[in-house]
N, CA, C and O atoms as a Maestro MAE file, in Angstrom:
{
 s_m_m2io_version
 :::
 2.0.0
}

f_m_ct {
 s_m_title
 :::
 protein
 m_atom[256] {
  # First column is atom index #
  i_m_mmod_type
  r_m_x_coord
  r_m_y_coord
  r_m_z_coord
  i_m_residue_number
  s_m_chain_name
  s_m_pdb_residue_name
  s_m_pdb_atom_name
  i_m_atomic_number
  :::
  1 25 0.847 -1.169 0.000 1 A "UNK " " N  " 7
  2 3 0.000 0.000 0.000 1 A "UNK " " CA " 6
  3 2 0.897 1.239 0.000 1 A "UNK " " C  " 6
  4 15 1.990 1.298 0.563 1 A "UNK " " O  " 8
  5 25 0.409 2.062 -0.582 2 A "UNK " " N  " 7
  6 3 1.120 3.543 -0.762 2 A "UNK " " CA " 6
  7 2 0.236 4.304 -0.014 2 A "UNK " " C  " 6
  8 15 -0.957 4.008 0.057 2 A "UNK " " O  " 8
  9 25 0.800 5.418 0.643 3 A "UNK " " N  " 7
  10 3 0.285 6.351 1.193 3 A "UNK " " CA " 6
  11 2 0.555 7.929 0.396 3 A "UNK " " C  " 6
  12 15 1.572 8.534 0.734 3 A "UNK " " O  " 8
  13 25 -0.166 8.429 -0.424 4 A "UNK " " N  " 7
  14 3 -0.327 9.298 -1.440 4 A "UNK " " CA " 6
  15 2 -1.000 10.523 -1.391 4 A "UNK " " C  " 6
  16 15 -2.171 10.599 -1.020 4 A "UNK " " O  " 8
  17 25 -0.287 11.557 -1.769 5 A "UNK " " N  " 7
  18 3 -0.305 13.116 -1.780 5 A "UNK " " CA " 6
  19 2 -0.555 12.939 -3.468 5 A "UNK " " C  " 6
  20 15 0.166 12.268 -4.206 5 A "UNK " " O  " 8
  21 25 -1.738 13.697 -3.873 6 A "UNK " " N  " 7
  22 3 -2.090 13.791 -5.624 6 A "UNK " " CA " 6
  23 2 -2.587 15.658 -5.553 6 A "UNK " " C  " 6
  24 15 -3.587 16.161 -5.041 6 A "UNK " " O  " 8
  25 25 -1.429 16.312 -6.286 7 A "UNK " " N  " 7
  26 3 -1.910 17.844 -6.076 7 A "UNK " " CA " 6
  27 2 -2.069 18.263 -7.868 7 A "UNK " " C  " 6
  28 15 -1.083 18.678 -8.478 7 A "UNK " " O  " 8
  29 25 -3.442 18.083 -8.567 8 A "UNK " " N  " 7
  30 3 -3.756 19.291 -9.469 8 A "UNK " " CA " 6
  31 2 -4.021 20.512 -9.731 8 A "UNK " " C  " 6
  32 15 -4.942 21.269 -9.426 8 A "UNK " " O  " 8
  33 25 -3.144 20.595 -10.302 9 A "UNK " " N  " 7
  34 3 -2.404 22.186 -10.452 9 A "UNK " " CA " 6
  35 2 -2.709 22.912 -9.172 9 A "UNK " " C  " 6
  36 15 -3.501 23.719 -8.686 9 A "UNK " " O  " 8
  37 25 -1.182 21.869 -8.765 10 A "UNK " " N  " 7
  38 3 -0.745 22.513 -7.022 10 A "UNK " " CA " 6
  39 2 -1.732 22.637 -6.230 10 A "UNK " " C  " 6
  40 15 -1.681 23.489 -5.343 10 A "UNK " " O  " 8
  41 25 -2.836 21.818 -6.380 11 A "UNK " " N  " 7
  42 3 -3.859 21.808 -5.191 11 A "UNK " " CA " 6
  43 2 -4.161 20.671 -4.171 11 A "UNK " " C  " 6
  44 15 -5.162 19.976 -4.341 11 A "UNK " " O  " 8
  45 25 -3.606 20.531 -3.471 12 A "UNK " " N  " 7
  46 3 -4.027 18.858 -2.988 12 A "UNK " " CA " 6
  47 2 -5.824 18.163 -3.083 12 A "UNK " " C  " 6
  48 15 -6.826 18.532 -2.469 12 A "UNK " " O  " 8
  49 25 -5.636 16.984 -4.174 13 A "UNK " " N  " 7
  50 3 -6.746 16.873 -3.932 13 A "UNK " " CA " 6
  51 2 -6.752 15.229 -4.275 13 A "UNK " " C  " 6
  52 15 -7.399 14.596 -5.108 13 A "UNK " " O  " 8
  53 25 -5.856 14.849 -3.382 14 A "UNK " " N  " 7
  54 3 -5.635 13.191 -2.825 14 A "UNK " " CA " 6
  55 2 -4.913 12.853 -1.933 14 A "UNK " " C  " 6
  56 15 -3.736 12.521 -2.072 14 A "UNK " " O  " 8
  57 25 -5.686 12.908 -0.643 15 A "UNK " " N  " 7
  58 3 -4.629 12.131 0.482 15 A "UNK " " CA " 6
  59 2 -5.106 10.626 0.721 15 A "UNK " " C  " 6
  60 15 -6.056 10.474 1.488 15 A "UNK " " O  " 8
  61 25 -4.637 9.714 0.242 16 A "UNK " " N  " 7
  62 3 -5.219 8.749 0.387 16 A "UNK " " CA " 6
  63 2 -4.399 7.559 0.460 16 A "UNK " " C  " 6
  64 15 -3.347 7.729 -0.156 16 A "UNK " " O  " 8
  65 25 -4.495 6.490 0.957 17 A "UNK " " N  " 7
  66 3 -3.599 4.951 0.685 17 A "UNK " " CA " 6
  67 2 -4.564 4.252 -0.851 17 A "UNK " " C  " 6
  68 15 -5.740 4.076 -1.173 17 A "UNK " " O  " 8
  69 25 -3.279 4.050 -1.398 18 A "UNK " " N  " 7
  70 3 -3.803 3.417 -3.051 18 A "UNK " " CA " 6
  71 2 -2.424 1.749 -2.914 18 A "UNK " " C  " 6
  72 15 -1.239 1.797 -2.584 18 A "UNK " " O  " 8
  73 25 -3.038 0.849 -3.209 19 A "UNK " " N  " 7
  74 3 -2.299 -0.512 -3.415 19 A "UNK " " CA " 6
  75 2 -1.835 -0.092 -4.904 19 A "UNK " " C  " 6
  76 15 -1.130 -0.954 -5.428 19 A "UNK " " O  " 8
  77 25 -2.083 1.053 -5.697 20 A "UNK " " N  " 7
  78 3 -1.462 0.950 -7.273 20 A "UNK " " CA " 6
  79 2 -1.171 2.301 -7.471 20 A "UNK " " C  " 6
  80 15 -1.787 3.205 -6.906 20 A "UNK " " O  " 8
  81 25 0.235 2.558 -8.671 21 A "UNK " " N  " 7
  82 3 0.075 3.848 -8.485 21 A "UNK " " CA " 6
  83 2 0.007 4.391 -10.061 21 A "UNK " " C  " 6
  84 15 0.677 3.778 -10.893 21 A "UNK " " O  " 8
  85 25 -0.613 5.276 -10.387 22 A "UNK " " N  " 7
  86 3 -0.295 6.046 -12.040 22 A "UNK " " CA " 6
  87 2 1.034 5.977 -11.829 22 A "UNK " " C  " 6
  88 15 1.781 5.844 -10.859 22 A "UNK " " O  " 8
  89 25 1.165 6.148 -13.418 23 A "UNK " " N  " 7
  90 3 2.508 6.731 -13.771 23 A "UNK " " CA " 6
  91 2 2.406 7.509 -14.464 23 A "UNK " " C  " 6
  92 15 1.414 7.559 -15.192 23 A "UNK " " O  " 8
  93 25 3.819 8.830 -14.542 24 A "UNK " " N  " 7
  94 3 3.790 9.571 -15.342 24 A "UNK " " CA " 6
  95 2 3.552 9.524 -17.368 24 A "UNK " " C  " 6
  96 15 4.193 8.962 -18.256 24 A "UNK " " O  " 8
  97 25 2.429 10.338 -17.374 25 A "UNK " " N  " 7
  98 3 1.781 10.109 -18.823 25 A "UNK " " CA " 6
  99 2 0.221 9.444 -18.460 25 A "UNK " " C  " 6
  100 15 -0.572 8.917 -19.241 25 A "UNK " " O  " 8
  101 25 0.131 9.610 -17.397 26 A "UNK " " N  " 7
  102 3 -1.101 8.732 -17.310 26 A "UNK " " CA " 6
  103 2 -2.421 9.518 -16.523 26 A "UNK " " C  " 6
  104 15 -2.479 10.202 -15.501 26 A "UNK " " O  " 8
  105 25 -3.595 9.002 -17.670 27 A "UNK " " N  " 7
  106 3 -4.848 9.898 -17.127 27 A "UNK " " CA " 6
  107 2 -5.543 10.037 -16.231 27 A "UNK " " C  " 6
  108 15 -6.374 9.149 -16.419 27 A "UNK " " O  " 8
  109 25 -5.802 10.512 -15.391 28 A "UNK " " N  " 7
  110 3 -6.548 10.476 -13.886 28 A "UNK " " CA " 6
  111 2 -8.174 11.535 -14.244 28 A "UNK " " C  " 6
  112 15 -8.406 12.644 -14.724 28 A "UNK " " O  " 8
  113 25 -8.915 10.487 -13.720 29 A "UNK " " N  " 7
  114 3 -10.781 11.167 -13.870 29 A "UNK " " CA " 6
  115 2 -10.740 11.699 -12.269 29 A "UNK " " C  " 6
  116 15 -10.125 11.036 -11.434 29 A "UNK " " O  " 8
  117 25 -11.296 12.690 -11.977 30 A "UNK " " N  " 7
  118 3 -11.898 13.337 -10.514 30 A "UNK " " CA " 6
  119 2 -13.159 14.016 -10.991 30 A "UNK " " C  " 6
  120 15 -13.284 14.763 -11.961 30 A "UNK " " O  " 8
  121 25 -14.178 13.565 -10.021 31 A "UNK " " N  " 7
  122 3 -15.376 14.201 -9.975 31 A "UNK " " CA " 6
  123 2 -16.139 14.300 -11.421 31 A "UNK " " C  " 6
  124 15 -16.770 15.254 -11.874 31 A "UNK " " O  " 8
  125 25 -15.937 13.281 -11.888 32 A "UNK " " N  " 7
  126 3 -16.904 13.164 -13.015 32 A "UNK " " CA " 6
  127 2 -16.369 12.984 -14.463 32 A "UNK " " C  " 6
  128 15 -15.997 11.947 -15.011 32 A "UNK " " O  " 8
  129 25 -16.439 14.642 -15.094 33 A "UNK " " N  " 7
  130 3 -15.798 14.800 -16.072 33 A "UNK " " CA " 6
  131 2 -14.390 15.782 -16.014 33 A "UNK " " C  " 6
  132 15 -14.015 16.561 -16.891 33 A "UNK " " O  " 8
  133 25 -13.803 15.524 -14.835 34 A "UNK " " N  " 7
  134 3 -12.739 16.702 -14.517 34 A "UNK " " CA " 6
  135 2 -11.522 15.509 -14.758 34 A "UNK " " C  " 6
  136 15 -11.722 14.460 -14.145 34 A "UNK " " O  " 8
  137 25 -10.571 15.565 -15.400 35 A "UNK " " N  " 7
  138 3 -8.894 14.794 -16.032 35 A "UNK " " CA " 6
  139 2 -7.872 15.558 -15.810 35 A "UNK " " C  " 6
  140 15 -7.848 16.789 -15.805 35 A "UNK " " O  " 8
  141 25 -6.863 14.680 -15.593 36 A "UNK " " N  " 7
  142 3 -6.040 15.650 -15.290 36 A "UNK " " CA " 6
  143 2 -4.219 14.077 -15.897 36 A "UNK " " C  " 6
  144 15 -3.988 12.904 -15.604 36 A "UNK " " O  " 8
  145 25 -3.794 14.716 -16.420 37 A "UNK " " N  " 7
  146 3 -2.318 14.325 -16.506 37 A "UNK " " CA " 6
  147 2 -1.375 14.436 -16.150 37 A "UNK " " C  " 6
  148 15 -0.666 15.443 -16.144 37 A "UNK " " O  " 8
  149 25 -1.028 12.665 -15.504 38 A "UNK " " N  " 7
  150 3 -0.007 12.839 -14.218 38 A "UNK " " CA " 6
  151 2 1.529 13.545 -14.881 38 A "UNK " " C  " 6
  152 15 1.808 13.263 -16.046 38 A "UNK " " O  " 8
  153 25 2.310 14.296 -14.218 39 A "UNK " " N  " 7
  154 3 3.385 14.625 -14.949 39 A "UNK " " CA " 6
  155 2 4.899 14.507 -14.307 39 A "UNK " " C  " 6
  156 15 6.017 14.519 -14.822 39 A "UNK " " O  " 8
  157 25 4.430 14.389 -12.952 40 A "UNK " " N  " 7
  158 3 5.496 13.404 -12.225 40 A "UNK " " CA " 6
  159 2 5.139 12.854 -10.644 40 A "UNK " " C  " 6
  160 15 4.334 13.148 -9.761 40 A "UNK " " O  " 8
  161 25 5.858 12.215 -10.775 41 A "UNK " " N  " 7
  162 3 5.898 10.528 -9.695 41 A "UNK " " CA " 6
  163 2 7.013 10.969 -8.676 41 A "UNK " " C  " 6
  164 15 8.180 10.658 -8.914 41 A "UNK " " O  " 8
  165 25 6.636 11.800 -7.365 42 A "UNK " " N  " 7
  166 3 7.897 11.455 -6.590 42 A "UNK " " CA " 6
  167 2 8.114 10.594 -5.258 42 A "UNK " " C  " 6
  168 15 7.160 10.616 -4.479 42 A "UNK " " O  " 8
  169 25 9.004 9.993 -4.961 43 A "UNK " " N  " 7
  170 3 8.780 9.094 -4.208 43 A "UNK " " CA " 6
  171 2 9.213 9.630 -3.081 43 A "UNK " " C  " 6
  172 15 9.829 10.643 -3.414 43 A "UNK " " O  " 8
  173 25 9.242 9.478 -1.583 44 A "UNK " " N  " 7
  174 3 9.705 10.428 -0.835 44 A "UNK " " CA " 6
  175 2 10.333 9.210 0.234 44 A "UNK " " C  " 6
  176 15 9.715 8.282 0.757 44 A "UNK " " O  " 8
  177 25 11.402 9.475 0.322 45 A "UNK " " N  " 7
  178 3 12.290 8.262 0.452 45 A "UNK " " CA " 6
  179 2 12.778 8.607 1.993 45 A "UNK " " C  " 6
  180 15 13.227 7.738 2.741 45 A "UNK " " O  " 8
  181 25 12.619 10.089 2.390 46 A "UNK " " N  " 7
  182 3 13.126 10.853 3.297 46 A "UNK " " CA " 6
  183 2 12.079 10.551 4.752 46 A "UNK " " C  " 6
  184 15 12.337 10.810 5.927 46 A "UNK " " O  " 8
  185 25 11.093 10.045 4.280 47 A "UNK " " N  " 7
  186 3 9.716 10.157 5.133 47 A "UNK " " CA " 6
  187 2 9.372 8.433 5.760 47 A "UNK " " C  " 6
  188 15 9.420 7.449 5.022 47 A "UNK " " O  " 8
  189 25 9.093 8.384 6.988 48 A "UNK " " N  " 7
  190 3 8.689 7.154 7.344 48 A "UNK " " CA " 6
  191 2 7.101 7.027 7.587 48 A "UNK " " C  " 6
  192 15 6.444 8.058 7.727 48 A "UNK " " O  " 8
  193 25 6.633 6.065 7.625 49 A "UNK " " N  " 7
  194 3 5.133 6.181 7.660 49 A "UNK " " CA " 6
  195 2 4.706 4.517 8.050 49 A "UNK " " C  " 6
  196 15 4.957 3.482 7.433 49 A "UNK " " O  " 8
  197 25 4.078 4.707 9.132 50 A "UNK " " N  " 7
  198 3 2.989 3.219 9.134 50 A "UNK " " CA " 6
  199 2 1.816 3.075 8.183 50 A "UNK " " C  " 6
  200 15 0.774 2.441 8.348 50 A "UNK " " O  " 8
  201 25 2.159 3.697 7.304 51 A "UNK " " N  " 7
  202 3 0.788 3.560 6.082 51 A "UNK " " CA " 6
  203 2 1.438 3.255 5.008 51 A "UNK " " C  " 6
  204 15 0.734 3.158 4.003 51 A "UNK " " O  " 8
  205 25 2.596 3.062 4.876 52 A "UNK " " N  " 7
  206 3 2.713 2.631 3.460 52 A "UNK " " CA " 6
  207 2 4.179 3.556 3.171 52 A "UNK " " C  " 6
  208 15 4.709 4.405 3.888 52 A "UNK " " O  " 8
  209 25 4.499 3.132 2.111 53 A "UNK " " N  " 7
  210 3 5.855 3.812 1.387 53 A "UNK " " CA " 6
  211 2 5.135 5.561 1.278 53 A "UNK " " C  " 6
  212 15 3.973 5.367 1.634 53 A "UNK " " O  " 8
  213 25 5.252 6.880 1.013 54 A "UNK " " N  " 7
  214 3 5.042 7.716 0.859 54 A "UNK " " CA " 6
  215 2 5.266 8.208 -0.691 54 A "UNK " " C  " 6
  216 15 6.330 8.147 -1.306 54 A "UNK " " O  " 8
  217 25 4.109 8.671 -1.139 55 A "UNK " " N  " 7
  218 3 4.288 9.126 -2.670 55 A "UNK " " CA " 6
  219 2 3.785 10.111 -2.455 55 A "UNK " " C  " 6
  220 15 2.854 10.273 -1.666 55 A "UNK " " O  " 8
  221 25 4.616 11.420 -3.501 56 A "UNK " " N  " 7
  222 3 3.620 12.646 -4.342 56 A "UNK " " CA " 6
  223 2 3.810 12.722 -5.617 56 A "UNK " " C  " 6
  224 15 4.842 12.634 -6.281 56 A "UNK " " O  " 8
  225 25 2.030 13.003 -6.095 57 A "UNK " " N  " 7
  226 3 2.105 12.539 -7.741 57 A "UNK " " CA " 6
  227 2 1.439 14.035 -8.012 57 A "UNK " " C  " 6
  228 15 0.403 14.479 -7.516 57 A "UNK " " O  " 8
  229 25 2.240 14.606 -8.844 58 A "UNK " " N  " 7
  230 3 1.619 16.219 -10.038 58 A "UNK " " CA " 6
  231 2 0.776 15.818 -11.148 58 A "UNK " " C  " 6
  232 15 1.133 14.981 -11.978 58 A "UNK " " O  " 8
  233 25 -0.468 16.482 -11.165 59 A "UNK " " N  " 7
  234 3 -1.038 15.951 -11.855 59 A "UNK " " CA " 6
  235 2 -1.477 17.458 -12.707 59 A "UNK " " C  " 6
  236 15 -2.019 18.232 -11.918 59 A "UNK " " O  " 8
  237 25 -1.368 17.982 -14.012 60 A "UNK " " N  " 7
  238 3 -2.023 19.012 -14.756 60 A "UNK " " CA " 6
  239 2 -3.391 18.795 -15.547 60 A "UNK " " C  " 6
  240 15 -3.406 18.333 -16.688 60 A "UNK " " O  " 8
  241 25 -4.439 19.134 -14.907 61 A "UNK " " N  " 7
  242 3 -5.545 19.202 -15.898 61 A "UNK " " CA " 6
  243 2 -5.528 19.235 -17.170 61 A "UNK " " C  " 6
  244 15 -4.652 20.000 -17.573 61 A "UNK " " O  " 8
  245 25 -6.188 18.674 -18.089 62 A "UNK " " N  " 7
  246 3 -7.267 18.478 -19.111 62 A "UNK " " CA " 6
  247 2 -7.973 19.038 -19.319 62 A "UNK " " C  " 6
  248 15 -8.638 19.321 -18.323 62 A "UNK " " O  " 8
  249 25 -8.458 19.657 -20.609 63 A "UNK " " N  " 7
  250 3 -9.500 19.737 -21.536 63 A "UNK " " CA " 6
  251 2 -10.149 19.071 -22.018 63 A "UNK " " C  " 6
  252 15 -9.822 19.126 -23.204 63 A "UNK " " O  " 8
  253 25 -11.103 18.256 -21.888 64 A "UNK " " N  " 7
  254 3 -12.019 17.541 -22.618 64 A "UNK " " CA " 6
  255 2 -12.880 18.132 -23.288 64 A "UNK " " C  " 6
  256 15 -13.701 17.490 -23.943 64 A "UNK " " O  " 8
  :::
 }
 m_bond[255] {
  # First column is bond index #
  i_m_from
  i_m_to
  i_m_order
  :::
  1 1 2 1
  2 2 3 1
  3 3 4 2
  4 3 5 1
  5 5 6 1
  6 6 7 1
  7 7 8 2
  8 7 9 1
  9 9 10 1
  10 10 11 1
  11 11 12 2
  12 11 13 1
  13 13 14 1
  14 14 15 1
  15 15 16 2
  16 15 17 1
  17 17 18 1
  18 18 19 1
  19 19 20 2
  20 19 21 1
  21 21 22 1
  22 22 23 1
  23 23 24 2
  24 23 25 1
  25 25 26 1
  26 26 27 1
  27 27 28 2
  28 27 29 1
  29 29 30 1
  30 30 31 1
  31 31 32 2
  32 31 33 1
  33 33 34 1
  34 34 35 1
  35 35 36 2
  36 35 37 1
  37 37 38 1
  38 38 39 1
  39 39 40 2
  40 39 41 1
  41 41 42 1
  42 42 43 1
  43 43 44 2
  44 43 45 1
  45 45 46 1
  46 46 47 1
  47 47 48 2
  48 47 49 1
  49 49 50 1
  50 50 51 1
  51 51 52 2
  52 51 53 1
  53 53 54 1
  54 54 55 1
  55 55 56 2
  56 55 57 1
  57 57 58 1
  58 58 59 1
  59 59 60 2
  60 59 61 1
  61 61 62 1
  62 62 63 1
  63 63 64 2
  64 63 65 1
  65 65 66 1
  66 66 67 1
  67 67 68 2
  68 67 69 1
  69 69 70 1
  70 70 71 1
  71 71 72 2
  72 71 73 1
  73 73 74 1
  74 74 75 1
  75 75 76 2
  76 75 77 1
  77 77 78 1
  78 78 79 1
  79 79 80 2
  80 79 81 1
  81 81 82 1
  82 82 83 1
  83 83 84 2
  84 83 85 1
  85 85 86 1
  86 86 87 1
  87 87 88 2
  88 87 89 1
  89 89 90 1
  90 90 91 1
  91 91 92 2
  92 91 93 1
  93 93 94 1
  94 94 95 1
  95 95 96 2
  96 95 97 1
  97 97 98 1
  98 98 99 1
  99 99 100 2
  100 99 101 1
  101 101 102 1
  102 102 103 1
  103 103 104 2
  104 103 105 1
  105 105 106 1
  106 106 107 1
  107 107 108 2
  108 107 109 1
  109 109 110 1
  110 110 111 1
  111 111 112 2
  112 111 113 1
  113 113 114 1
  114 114 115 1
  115 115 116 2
  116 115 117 1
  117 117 118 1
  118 118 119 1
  119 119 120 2
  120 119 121 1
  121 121 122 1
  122 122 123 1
  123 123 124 2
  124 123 125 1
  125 125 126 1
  126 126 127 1
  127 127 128 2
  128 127 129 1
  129 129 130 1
  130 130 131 1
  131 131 132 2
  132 131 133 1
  133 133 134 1
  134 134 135 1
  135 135 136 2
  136 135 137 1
  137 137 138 1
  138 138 139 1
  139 139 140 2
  140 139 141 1
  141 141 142 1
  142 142 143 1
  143 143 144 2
  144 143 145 1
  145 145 146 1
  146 146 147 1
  147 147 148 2
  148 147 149 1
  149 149 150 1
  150 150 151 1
  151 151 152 2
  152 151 153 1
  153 153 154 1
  154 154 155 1
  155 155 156 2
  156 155 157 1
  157 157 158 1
  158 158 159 1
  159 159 160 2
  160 159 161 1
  161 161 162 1
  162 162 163 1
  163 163 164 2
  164 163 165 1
  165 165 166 1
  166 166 167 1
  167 167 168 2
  168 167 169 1
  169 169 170 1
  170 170 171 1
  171 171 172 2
  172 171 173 1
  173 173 174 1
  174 174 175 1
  175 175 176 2
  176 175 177 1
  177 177 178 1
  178 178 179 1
  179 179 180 2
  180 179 181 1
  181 181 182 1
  182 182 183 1
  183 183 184 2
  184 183 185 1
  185 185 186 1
  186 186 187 1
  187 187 188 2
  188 187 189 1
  189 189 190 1
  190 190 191 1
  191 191 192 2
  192 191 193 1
  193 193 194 1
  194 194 195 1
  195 195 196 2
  196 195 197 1
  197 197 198 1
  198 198 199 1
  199 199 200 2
  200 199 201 1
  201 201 202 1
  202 202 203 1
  203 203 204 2
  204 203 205 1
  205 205 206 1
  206 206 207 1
  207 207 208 2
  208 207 209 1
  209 209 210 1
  210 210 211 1
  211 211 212 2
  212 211 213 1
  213 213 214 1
  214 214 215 1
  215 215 216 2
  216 215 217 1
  217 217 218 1
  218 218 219 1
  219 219 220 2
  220 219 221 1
  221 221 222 1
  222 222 223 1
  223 223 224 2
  224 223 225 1
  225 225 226 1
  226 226 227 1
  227 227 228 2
  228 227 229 1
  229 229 230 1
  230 230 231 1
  231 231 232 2
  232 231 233 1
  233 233 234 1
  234 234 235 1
  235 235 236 2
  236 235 237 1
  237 237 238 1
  238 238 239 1
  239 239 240 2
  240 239 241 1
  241 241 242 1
  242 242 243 1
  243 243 244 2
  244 243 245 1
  245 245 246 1
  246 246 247 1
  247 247 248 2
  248 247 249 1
  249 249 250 1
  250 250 251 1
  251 251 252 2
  252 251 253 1
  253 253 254 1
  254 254 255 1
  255 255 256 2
  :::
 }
}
């Protein structure tokens, strides 16, 4: 399990534990019809956690 920070366009709007993670290039749906493209994967190697390894993923909105 990962324990995950997801901020579109610099907004946090995923704190959550995910067993899978996007990767960069890859499409993310929120709230319906709102997308957004992940654009980087960082792993935070510095951080300990009883929830899981620690990730933050950048994600830039879409136009649909």
């Amino acid at each position: 399990m990962y324990k995950v920070h997801g901020y579109l366009d610099k907004k946090m709007v995923i704190n959550w534990q995910m067993p899978h993670l996007p990767r960069t290039g890859d499409t993310m749906r929120f709230e319906g019809e709102r997308y957004g493209k992940v654009t980087e994967v960082v792993w935070c190697m510095d951080e300990e956690s009883d929830e899981g390894q620690r990730v933050n993923i950048r994600i830039e909105a879409e136009a649909r």
